[in-house]
TORKOL-4160 file (C-alpha; in steps of 0.2 Angstrom, whole numbers, padded with zeros to 4 digits, m for minus):
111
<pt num="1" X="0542" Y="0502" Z="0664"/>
<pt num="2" X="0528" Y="0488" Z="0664"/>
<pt num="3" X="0528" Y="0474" Z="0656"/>
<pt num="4" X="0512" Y="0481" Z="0650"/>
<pt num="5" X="0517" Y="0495" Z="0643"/>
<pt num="6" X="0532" Y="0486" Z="0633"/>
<pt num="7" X="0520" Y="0473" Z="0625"/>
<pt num="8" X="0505" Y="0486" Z="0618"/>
<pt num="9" X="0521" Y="0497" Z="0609"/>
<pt num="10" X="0529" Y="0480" Z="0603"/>
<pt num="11" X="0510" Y="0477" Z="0597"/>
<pt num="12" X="0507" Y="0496" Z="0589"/>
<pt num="13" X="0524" Y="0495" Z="0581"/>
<pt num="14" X="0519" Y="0478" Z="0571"/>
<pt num="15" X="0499" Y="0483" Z="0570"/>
<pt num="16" X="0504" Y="0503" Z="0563"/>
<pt num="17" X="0516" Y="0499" Z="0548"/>
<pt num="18" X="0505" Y="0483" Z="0544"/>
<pt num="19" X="0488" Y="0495" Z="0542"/>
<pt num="20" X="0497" Y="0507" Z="0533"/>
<pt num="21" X="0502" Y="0493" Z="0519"/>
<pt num="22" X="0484" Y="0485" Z="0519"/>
<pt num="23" X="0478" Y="0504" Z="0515"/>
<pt num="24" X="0489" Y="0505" Z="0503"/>
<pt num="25" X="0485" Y="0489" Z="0495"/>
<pt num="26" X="0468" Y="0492" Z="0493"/>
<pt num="27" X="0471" Y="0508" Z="0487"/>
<pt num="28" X="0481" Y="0500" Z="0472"/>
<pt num="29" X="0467" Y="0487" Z="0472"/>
<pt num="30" X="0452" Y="0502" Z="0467"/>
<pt num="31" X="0466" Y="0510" Z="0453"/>
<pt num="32" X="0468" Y="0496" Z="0445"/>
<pt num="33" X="0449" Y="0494" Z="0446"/>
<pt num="34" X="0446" Y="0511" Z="0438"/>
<pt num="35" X="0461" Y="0509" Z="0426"/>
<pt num="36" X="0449" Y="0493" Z="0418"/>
<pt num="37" X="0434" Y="0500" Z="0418"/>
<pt num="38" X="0439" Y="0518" Z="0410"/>
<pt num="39" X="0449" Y="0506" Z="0397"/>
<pt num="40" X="0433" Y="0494" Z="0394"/>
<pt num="41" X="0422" Y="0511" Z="0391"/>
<pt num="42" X="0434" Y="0519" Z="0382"/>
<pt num="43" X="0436" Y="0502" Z="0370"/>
<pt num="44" X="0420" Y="0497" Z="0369"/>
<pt num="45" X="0411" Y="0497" Z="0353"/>
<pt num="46" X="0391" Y="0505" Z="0353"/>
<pt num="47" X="0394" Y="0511" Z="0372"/>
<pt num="48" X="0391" Y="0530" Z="0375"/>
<pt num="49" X="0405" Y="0537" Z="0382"/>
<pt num="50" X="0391" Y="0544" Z="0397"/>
<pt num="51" X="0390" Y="0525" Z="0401"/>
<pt num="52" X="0394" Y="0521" Z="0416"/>
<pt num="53" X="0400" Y="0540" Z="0423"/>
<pt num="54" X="0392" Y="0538" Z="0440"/>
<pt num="55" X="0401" Y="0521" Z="0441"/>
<pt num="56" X="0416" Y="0531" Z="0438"/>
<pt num="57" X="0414" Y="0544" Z="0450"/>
<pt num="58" X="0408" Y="0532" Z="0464"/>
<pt num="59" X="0423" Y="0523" Z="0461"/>
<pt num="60" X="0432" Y="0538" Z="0462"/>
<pt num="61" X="0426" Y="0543" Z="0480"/>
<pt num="62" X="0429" Y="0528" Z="0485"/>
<pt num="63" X="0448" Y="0530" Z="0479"/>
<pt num="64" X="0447" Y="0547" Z="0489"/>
<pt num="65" X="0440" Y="0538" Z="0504"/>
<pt num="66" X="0457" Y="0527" Z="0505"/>
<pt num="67" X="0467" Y="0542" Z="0502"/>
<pt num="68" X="0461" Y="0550" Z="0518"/>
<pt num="69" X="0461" Y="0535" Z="0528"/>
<pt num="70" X="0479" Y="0535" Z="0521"/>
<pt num="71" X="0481" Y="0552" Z="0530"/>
<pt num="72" X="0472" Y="0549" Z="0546"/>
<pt num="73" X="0483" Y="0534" Z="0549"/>
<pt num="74" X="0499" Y="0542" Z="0546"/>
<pt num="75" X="0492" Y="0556" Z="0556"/>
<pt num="76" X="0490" Y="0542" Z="0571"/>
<pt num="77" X="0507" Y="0534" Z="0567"/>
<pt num="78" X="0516" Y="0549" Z="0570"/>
<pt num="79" X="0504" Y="0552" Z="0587"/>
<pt num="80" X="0505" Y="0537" Z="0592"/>
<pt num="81" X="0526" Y="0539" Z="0591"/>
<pt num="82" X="0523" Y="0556" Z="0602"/>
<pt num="83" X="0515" Y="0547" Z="0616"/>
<pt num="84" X="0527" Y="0532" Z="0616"/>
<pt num="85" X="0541" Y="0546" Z="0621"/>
<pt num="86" X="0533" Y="0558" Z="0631"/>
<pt num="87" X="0524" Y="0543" Z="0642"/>
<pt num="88" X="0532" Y="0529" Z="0642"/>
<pt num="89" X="0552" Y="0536" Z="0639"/>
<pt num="90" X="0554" Y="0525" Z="0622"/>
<pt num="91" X="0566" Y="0533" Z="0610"/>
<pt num="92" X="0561" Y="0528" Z="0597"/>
<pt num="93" X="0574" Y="0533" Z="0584"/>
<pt num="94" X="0565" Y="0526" Z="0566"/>
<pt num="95" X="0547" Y="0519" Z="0564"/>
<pt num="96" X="0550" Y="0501" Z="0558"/>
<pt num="97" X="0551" Y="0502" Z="0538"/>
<pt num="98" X="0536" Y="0490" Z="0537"/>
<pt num="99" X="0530" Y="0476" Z="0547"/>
<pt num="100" X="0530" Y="0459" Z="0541"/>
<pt num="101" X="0512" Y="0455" Z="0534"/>
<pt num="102" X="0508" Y="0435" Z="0539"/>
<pt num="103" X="0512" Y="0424" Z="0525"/>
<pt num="104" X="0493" Y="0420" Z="0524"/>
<pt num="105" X="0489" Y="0436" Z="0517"/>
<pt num="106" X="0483" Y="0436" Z="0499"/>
<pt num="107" X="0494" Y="0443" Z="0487"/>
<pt num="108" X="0497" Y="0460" Z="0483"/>
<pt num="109" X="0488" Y="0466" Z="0469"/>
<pt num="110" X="0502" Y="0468" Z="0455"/>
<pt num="111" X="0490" Y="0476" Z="0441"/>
């Protein structure tokens, strides 16, 4: 098998997991988001509770837009896995649980 080949799978088997996190993150990111604003509406004193809806519902879209790119990139994961054994004859028993993110990553968001 080439050299090639060996590197690019090493590469997709760090880059897949590592995307799938990120995704993840930022889909924890925009639920914390919404969880502050719906609690800032909800407490506020002399604010409509129609203030701030289409806010809301952008937000919300926006959470559904991770969702699916959530979806699509598991989707590719599991792809991905099909061609590593059909072409190029890696068995590939378990998916790394998670790649490593580089310790220069910011934080995760806790909430």
């Amino acid at each position: 098998m080439s050299e090639n080949i060996l590197f690019v799978a090493k590469k997709l088997q760090h880059q897949v997991p590592v995307t799938e996190t990120r995704i993840d993150d930022a889909l924890i990111a925009v639920s914390s988001l919404m969880t502050t604003i719906v609690t800032a509406r909800r407490d506020a004193d002399r604010v409509r509770p129609a203030k701030g809806q289409a806010t809301i519902e952008r937000l919300a879209k926006a959470q559904m837009a991770l969702i699916d790119a959530s979806g699509g990139v598991l989707r590719v994961h599991g792809e991905l896995a099909d061609i590593a054994r059909e072409t190029a004859g890696l068995d590939l028993h378990e998916c790394p649980a998670a790649a490593r993110v580089d310790e220069t990553r910011h934080d995760r968001v806790a909430g």
